[in-house]
C-alpha positions in Angstrom: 75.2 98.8 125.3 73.2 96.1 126.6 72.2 95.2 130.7 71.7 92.1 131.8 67.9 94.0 132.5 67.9 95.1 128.9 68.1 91.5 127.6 65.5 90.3 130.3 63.0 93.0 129.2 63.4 92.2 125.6 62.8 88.9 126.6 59.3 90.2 128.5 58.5 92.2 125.3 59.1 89.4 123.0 56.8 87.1 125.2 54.3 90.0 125.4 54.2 90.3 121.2 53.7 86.3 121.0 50.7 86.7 123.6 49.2 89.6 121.9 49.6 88.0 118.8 48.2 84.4 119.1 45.0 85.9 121.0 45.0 88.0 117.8 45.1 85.1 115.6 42.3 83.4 117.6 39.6 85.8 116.2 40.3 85.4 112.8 40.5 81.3 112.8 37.9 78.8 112.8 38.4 75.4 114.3 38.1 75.0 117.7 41.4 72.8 118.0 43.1 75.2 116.4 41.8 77.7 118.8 42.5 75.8 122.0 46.4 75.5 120.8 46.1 79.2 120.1 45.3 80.1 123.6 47.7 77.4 125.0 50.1 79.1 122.9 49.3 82.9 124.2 48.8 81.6 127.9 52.4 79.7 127.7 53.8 83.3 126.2 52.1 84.5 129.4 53.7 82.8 131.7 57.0 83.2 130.5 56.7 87.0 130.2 55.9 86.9 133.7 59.3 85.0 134.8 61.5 86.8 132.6 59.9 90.0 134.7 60.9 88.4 137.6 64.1 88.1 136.9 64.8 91.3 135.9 67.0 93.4 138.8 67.8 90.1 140.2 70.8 89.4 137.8 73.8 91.7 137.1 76.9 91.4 135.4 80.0 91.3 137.2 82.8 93.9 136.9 84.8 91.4 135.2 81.9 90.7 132.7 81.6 94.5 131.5 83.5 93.6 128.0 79.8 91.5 127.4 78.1 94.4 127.6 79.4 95.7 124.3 79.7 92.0 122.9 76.0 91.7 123.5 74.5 93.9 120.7 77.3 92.1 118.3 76.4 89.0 119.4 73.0 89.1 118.9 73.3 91.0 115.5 75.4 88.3 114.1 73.3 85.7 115.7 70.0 87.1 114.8 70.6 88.9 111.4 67.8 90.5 109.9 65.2 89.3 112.6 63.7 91.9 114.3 62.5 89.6 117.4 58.8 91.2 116.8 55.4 89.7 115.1 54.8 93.3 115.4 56.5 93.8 112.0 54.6 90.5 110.3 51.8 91.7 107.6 48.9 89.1 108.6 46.9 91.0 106.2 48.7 88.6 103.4 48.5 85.3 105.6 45.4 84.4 104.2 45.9 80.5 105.0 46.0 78.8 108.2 49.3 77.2 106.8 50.9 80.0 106.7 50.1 81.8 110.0 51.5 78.6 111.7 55.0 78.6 109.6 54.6 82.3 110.6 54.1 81.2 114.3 56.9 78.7 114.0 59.3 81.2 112.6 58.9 83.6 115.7 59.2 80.4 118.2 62.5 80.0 116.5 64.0 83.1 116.6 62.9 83.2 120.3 64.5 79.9 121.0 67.8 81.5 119.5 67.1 84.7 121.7 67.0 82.6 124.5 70.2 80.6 124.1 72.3 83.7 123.4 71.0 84.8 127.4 71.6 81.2 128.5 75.5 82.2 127.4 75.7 85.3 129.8 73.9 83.5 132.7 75.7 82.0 136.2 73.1 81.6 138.4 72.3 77.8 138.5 68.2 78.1 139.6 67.9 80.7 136.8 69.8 79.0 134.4 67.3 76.0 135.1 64.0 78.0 134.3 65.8 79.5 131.0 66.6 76.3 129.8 62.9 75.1 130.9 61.3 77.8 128.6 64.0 77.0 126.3 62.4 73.1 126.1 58.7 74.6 126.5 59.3 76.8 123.3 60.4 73.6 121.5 57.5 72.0 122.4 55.6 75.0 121.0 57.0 74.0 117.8 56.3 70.2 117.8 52.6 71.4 118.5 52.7 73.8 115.7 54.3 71.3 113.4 51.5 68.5 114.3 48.9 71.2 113.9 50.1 71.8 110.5 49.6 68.0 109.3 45.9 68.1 110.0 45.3 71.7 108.6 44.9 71.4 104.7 46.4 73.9 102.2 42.8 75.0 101.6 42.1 76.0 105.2 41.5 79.5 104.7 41.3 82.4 107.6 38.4 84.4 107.6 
């Protein structure tokens, strides 16, 4: 069964991974712009880690919510399939274009952005419900920048 802390600390972890990885990815890319969205990227992951650890023991689920606590794993199952939430389990050592780590990138930002809505269902509080939804936007955003990014990388932009 899940807590409302449990889902806030996957939430952390999951922010943690995208930091660790996109700092990762800056030392085997050239480009400076590249770069620069790279550490945007890691430095936005930051910041959201931080507030989803913030939240955590704030928010509790009320007696009359308790049936959500065995929805939750379900829920997130159905919703998430096969996704394990984690770059930790991506091979770079076959992403050998820039391409490709940014669909990679883009895939993560995704699942996130579906991690996040399944929380946004179980949440009341109005002012926390309003920074969700804010990360929620931001994490779009980190796909539009992705997606520009990748119309000015060419297929032949290899990593080193």
């Amino acid at each position: 069964m899940f807590t409302m802390d449990d889902l806030l600390e996957i939430a952390v972890k999951m922010e943690e991974n995208g930091e660790a990885v996109y700092k990762n990815a800056i030392k085997k890319i050239k480009g400076k712009e590249l770069k620069a969205l790279l550490k945007w990227m890691a430095d936005e992951e930051s910041s959201h880690g931080k507030w989803f650890a913030g939240q955590k023991n704030s928010l509790s689920l009320d007696v009359s919510e308790a049936n959500l606590k065995k929805m939750v794993p379900r829920a997130l199952q159905d919703m998430m399939g096969e996704k394990t939430l984690s770059l930790g389990e991506v091979d770079f050592s076959k992403i050998t274009r820039v391409s490709q780590l940014l669909e990679t990138f883009i895939g993560f930002e995704k699942d996130t952005i579906q991690f996040y809505e399944l929380l946004e269902m179980f949440i009341e509080e109005e002012k926390v419900l309003t920074g969700l939804k804010k990360i929620i936007l931001e994490e779009k955003k980190h796909i539009e920048t992705l997606r520009s990014m990748m119309t000015s990388v060419t297929d032949n932009t290899i990593l080193k």
